[in-house]
Structure formats: C-alpha cells, structure tokens
C-alpha positions as CSV (number, residue, x, y, z in Angstrom):
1,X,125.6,88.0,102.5
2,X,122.3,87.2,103.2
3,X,119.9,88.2,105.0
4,X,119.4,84.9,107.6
5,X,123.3,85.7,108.2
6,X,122.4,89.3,109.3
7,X,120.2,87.9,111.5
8,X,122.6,85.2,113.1
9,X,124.9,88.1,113.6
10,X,122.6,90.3,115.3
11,X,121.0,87.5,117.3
12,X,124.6,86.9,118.6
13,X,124.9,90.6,120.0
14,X,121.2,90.4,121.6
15,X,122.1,86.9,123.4
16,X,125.2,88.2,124.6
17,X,125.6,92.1,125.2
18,X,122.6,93.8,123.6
19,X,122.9,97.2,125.1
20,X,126.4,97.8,123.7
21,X,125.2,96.1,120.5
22,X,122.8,98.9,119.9
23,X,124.5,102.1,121.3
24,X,128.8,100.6,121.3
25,X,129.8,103.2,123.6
26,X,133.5,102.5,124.5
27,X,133.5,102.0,127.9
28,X,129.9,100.0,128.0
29,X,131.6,96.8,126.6
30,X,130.8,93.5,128.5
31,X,127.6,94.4,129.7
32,X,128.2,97.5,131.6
33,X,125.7,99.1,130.5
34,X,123.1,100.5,133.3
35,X,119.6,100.3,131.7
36,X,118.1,103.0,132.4
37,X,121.1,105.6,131.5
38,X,120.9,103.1,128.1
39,X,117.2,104.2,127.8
40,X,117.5,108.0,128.5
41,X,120.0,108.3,125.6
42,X,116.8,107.3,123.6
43,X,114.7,110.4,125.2
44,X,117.2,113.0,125.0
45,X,118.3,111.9,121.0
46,X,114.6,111.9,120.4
47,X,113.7,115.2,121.8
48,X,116.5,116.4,119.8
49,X,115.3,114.5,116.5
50,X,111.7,116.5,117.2
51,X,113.3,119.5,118.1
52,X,115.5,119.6,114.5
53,X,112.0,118.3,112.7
54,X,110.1,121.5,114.2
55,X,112.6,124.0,113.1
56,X,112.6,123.0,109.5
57,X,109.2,124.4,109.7
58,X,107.6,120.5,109.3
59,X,104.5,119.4,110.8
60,X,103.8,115.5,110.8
61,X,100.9,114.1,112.1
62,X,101.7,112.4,115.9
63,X,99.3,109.3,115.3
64,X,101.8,106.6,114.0
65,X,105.7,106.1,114.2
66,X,108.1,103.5,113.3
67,X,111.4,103.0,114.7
68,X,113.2,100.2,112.2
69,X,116.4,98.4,113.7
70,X,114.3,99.0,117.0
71,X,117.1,96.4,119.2
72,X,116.0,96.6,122.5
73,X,113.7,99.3,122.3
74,X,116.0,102.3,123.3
75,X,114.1,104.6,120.7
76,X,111.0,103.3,120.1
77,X,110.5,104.0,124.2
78,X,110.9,107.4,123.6
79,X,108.7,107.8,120.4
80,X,105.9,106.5,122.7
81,X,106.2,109.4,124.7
82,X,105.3,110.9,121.8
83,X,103.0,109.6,119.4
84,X,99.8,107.8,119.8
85,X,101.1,104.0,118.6
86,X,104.9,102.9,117.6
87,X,105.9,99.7,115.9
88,X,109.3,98.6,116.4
89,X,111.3,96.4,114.0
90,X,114.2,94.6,113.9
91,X,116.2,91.4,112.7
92,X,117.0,89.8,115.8
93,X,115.0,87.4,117.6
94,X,116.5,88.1,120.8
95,X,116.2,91.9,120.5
96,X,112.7,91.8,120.1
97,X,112.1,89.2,123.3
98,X,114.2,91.9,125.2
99,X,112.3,95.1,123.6
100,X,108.9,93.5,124.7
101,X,110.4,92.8,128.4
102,X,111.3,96.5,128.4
103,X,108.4,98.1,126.9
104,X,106.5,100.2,129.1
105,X,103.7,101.6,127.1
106,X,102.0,98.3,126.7
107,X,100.4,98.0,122.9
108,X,101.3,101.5,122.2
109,X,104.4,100.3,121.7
110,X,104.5,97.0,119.7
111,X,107.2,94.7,118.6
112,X,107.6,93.1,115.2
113,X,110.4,90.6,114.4
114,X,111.1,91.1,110.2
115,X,113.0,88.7,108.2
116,X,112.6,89.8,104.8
117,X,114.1,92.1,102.4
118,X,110.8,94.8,102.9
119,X,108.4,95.4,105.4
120,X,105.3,93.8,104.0
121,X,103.8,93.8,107.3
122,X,102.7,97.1,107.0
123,X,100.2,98.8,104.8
124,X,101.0,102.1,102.0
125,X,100.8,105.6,104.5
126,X,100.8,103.5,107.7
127,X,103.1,106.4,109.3
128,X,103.6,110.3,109.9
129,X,107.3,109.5,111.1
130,X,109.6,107.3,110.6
131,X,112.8,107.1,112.6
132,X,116.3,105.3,111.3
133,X,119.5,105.5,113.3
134,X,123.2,103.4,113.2
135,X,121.0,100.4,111.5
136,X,121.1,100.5,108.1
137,X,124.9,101.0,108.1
138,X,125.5,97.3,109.3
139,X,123.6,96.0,106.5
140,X,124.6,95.4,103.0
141,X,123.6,98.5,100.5
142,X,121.0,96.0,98.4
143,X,119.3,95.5,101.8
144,X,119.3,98.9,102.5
145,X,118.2,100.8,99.5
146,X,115.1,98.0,99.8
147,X,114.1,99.7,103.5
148,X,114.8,103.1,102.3
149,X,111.9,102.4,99.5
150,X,109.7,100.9,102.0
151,X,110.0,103.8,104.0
152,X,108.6,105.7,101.1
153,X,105.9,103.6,100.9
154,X,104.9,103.3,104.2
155,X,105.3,107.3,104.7
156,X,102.4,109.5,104.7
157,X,101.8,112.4,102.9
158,X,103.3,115.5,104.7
159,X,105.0,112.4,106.5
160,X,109.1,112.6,107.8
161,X,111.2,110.4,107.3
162,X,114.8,110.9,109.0
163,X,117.6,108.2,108.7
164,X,121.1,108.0,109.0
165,X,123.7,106.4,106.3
166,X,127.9,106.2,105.5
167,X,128.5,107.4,102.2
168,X,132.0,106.2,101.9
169,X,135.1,105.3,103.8
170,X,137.3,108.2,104.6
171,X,140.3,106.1,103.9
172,X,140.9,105.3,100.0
173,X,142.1,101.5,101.4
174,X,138.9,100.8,102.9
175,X,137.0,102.1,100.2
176,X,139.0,99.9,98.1
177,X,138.2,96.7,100.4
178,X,134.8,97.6,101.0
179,X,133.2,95.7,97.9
180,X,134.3,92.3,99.7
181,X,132.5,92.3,102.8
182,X,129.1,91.3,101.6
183,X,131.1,88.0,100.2
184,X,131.2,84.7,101.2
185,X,135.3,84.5,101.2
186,X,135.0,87.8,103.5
187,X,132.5,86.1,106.2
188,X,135.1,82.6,106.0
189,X,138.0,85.4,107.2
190,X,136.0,87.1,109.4
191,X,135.0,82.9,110.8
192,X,138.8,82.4,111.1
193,X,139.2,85.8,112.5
194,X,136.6,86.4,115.0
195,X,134.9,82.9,115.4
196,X,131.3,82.6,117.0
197,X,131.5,86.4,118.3
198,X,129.4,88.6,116.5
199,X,130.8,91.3,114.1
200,X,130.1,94.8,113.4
201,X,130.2,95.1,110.0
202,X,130.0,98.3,108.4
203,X,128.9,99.7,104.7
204,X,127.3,102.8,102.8
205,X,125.6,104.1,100.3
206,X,127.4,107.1,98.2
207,X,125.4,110.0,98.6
208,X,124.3,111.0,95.1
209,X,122.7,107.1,95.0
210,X,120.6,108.2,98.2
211,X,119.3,111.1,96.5
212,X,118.3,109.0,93.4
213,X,116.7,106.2,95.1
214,X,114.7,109.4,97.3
215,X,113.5,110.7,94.2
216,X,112.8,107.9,92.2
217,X,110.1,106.3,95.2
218,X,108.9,109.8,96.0
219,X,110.8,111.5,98.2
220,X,111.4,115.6,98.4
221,X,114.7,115.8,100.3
222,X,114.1,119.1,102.8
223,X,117.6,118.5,104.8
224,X,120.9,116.3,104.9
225,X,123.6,117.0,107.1
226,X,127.1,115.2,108.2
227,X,126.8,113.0,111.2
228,X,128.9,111.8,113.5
229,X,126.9,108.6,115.0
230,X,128.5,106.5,112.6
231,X,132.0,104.9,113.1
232,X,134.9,107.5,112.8
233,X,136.5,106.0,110.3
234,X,133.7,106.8,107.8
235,X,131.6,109.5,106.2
236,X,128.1,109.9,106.9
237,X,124.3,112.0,106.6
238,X,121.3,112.4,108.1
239,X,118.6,112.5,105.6
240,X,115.6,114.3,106.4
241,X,112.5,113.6,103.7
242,X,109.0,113.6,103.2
243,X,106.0,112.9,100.9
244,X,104.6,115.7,99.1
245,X,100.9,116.2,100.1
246,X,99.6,116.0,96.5
C-alpha cells in the first residue's frame, strides 16, 4: 500500500461521514453524529489523558502539542484548552478543510495537511506533548514505526509522548491473514468487495518491536497498558514515553 492510497481512503471517509470516520461509534453511522457531543468526547478523553500523565509523577512543559491523525479536530480542540499552540496533522485533505471550519482557537490551533512518510514540517524538540490515538492502527506498520521515530524527534526533553497501537490479532486466522493487507491483490478484493466506499483497515505492531524502535530513537518507556479503543477483535497498548533530560 502506499501512502497516496491511505490518503484516497481517508479522503473518502472525510467527504462522506467524517465524524464516524474518526470516532466509529456504532450507532453514529450515516452521519448521525451531533457535533458537539462528537467534540466533548475530545475534552473528557483529554482531561483523562492529562489526568493519567500527572499521576505518573510527569511534568511536560504546556507550550507546544501535537495531535497527529488530527481528522476533524476532535482532540486537537481540546489540547487547545490546554497548551499555548497545537498543530494538528493528518492525511486527508478533506479532514483538514473540516478541522479548520471547526477550530475555535484561531492560530493556536493550526492545521497541517502531511503526505509523506515523516513529519519534516516540523523542527527537532518542537513539542512537550505529543498525543496519538486510533490512527496509527489504520496504517501499515512501515508507516507507522516512521511516525513513532518522528515523534522522538520532535519530542522535547522531559517531553510525553502517549500513543495507542494493536500488537496482534486475537484470533490466530487473522494473524495469519494479516501480512496480506498492505498488498496490492488484498486492495483488488477489497475493490471487488467494497467498491468506492472507504475501508477501515486495520494492523499492528507486536509489542516487543515497539519497545525496540522506543529505545533505539531515544525513548525511556515510563508506562504501557492494554486498551480497549482499538477494534475488539484485536490486542492493543497505550504507550506512554519521554525524552530523558540529559
């Protein structure tokens, strides 16, 4: 797969039901979404993010965040409540027109459409806190172990960095079919399958490969803990790092 496929997909969801896109609640299918209930899910799972970051006894500066896979701007909204300046980034085109109609915080809050492999657009120790959530599992692991370096780079020291990753299907079948879905005779069956509609592809990382792409960029691990955000049918973490000062 690559990456301008990602983006057609993702484009797809933002053109025709973003909000469920982001946050696929069940019952929020077909547009059903009300905006501002979509939005305060962003406040409360921030506020909880914060809360979790304080009681591991961590103290990142509040100057600069970055939400990556930003959509709409569901948590990126909240971060602003927060921190002095937030960039959001995402894949999609249409995301990002939609984040910027949303945004409330005016250029405290700013948009960035990406379409490469790393995040170039930002400088080394550009931010204290870096937020990840249900986006890097829709992405093939290449592309992800990529971000998850970037985010390295772009931490600052005494920086957090929290993101969210499968490990592995919980069913030994998927696990076996798993290696086709980046593949070009996977995306023709998904065509035949699915048609124009976009897809929700997911894959992971195994755990131990995290921890030894965390420490070879840098990264002192301070938590990790199962999480449930992820589809069901999968095991996943939370990953909570950051840069050692020295």
């Amino acid at each position: 797969m690559k990456l301008e496929d990602l983006q057609e997909n993702w484009n797809k969801f933002g053109e025709t039901d973003p909000l469920w896109g982001i946050l696929a609640w069940p019952d929020k299918t077909e547009n059903r979404w009300q905006v501002d209930a979509f939005f305060e899910t962003g406040v409360e799972e921030i506020d909880a993010v914060l809360a979790y970051v304080a009681d591991l006894g961590l103290e990142p500066g509040f100057d600069a965040a970055l939400d990556f896979g930003c959509g709409v701007g569901r948590l990126s909204q909240a971060l602003a409540r927060r921190f002095d300046i937030v960039h959001g980034v995402d894949i999609s085109p249409a995301m990002i027109e939609l984040a910027q109609q949303y945004n409330h915080h005016g250029e405290r809050c700013r948009y960035h459409l990406n379409e490469t492999d790393d995040l170039r657009l930002f400088e080394d120790k550009t931010f204290d806190f870096i937020y990840s959530n249900i986006t890097l599992q829709h992405m093939p692991p290449r592309y992800a172990s990529a971000y998850i370096a970037e985010f390295l780079r772009l931490l600052t020291p005494g920086g957090v960095l929290i993101f969210q990753i499968p490990s592995a299907p919980k069913r030994r079948l998927r696990r076996l079919i798993q290696p086709l879905r980046p593949t070009r005779p996977w995306r023709m069956y998904q065509k035949w399958r699915y048609g124009d509609h976009p897809v929700m592809d997911m894959y992971g990382i195994p755990q131990t490969q995290v921890l030894q792409l965390l420490k070879t960029h840098g990264g002192k691990l301070v938590d990790v803990q199962s999480d449930d955000s992820a589809d069901a049918a999968w095991i996943s973490y939370r990953y909570c790092v950051t840069k050692p000062l020295s």
